[in-house]
C-alpha angles and dihedrals in degrees: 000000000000112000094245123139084257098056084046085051088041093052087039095249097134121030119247134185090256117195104163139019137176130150095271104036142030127198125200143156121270112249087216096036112196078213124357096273098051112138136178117224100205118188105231085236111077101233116171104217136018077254104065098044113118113248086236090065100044098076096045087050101039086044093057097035084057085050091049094039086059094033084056097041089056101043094048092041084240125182090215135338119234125229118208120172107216141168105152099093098042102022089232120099112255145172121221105208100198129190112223129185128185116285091007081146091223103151126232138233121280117271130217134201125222129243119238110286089358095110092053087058090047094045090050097044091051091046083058092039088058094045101062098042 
């Protein structure tokens, strides 16, 4: 296993808020919570994207992150829980499950525009993109 703050919280080496294990999954809060509720699903197997993640293992973390996603709506009386797939900061592939309430004034993420006919090459070459994988 990689030496990330997640693989130290998985062997028990550092101490977590930990709401939910299983021997594929772990489920903690997160130490610099968006909003307090905030927990990380992290897959046991440090995988580094969503990408490279084994089918085998999609349906056991995206299962439990449904359960903890309800779980957090109804304890923080939140109008909905937001997912966000991440690996950047910890190089170990990880899901934020954030409460969110209306107006909570938490900003969202910059938009683009496309340009004209640009979307119909993005949307092909992903279409290609999707065929061969």
């Amino acid at each position: 296993m990689t030496n990330t703050i997640f693989s130290k919280i998985i062997a028990r080496e550092i101490s977590a808020d930990i709401i939910y294990e299983d021997d594929h999954v772990i489920a903690f809060l997160d130490i610099n919570p968006v909003q307090k509720g905030h927990t990380l699903v992290v897959p046991k197997e440090p995988f580094r994207w969503f990408t490279d993640l084994p089918a085998d293992l999609l349906l056991p973390l995206f299962e439990t992150s449904q359960r903890i996603a309800r779980a957090i709506k109804e304890a923080t009386d939140a109008d909905l829980v937001q997912l966000s797939i991440v690996g950047d900061e910890v190089p170990h592939m990880h899901i934020h499950l954030i409460p969110r309430f209306k107006n909570d004034n938490l900003s969202s993420w910059p938009t683009e525009k496309y340009e004209e006919g640009e979307s119909e090459k993005f949307r092909e070459n992903i279409r290609t993109n999707l065929e061969v994988t």
